[in-house]
N, C-alpha and C positions, 0 to 999 in steps of 0.2 A: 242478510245484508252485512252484519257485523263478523259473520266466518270469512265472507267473500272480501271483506276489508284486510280481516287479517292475514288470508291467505296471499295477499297480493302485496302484505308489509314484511311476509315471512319470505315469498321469491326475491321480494327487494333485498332484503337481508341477507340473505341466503347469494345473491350476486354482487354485494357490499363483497362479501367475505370472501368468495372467488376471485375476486380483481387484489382484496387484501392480497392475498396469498400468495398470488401472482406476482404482482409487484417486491414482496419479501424475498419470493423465489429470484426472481430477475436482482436485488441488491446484492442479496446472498452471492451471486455467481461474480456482481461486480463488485461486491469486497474483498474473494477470492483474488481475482485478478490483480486487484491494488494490493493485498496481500505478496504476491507474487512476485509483482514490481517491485516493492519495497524489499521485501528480502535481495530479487538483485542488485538493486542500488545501493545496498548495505554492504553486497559482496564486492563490487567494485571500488565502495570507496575506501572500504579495507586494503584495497588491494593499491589504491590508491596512497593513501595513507602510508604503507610500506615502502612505497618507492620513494615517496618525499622523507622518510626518515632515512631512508639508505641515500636519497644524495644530500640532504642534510650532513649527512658524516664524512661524506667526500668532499664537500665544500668547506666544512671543519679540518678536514686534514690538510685539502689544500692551501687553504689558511698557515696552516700549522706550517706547512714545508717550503712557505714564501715567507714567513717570519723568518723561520732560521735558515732561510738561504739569503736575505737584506745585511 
């Protein structure tokens, strides 16, 4: 009776650890993904990021060339 118990705490266990696995595998793939995201939204706002410094510097020049045209 006491094998018959443990065999039946060892499948339990034994299907704990298959769903663990499971689920790490499935985060795994959704980390990947948010992973992947974030590097594009990193690229973009780089990319971003450059364009507001280049009209930043045209809006500085602009500046610049209506001063000394006043």
């Amino acid at each position: 009776r006491e094998i018959e118990q443990l065999k039946k705490e060892n499948a339990r266990l034994k299907a704990a650890l298959s769903e663990a696995e499971y689920e790490c595998q499935r985060l795994t793939i959704i980390n990947s993904n948010l992973e992947s995201q974030l590097n594009e939204s990193n690229r973009e706002l780089e990319k971003n990021i450059d364009i507001l410094q280049m009209m930043k510097k045209d809006i500085e020049s602009l500046v610049e060339s209506l001063k000394s045209n006043t």
